[in-house]
N, C-alpha and C positions, 0 to 999 in steps of 0.2 A: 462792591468794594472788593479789590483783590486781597489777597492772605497777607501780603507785604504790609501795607494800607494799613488793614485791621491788625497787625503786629503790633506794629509805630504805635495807633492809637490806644492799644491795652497795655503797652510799656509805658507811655508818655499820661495816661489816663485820662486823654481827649476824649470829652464826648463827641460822638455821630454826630450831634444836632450844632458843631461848631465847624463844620465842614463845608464850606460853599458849595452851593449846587447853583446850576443854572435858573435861569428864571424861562426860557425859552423852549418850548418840548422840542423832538429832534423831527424837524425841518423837511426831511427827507420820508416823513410817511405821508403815506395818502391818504384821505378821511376813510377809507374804508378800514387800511390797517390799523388808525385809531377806532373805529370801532370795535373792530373785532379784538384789539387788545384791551378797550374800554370795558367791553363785554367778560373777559377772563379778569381784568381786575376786579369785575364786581363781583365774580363767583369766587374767588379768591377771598376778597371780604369777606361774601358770606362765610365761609366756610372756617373763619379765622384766622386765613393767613395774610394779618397786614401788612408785613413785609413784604411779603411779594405783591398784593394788591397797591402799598405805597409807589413801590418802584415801576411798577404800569404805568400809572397815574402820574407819577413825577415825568415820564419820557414822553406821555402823549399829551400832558399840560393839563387833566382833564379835572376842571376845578371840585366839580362836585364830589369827586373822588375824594381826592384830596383835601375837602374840608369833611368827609366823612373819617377817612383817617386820619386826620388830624383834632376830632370830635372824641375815637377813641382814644389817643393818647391823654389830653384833655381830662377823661372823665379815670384815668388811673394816675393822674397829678402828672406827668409828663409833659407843663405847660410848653418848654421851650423845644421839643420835638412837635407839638403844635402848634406852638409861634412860625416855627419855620414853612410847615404847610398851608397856616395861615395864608402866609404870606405871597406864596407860591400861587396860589388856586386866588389871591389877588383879594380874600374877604377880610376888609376893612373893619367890620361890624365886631368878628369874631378878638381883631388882635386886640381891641381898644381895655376891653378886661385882662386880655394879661398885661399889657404894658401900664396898665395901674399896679395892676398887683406889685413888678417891676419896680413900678415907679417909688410904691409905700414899702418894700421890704426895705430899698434903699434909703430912703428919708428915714428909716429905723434906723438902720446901723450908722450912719452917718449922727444921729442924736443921739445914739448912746454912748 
């Protein structure tokens, strides 16, 4: 995201996770270069940096990643920056509990 981008969004107070992103990794790497970026996304991971591990894994499509980071955001309450990798990385299994949750926060406000 450039500095312009990230401006807008901390003036306007958009979250990140309402930002379309592609559904398609970029087109133009060869399985090799997905690996070898597969491979620094997951040292990355380890290492704790999900940011940079997420945006690997968002440009090579590379689902397991991506429902790994999308597992971390998850488990520090950040459903809808997991909802979005959910969905990405294509695991159906994972979205079906937040969009309950979703589904009952809003049947609450909606009855009170």
């Amino acid at each position: 995201m450039n500095k312009e981008t990230k401006t807008v969004l901390e003036q306007k107070q958009i979250p990140e996770g309402f930002i379309k992103v592609t559904d398609q990794p970029v087109k133009t790497l060869s399985s090799e270069q997905k690996v070898i970026l597969n491979r620094k996304g997951n040292v990355l991971f380890n290492e704790g940096n999900i940011e940079g591990a997420r945006r690997i894994f968002i440009t090579t499509g590379y689902s397991d990643g991506l429902t790994r980071v999308a597992d971390k955001y998850a488990s520090e309450k950040k459903e809808l920056k997991a909802l979005k990798l959910y969905l990405l990385a294509h695991n159906e299994r994972k979205t079906e509990p937040i969009y309950n949750k979703i589904a009952q926060t809003i049947s609450m406000l909606i009855s009170e």
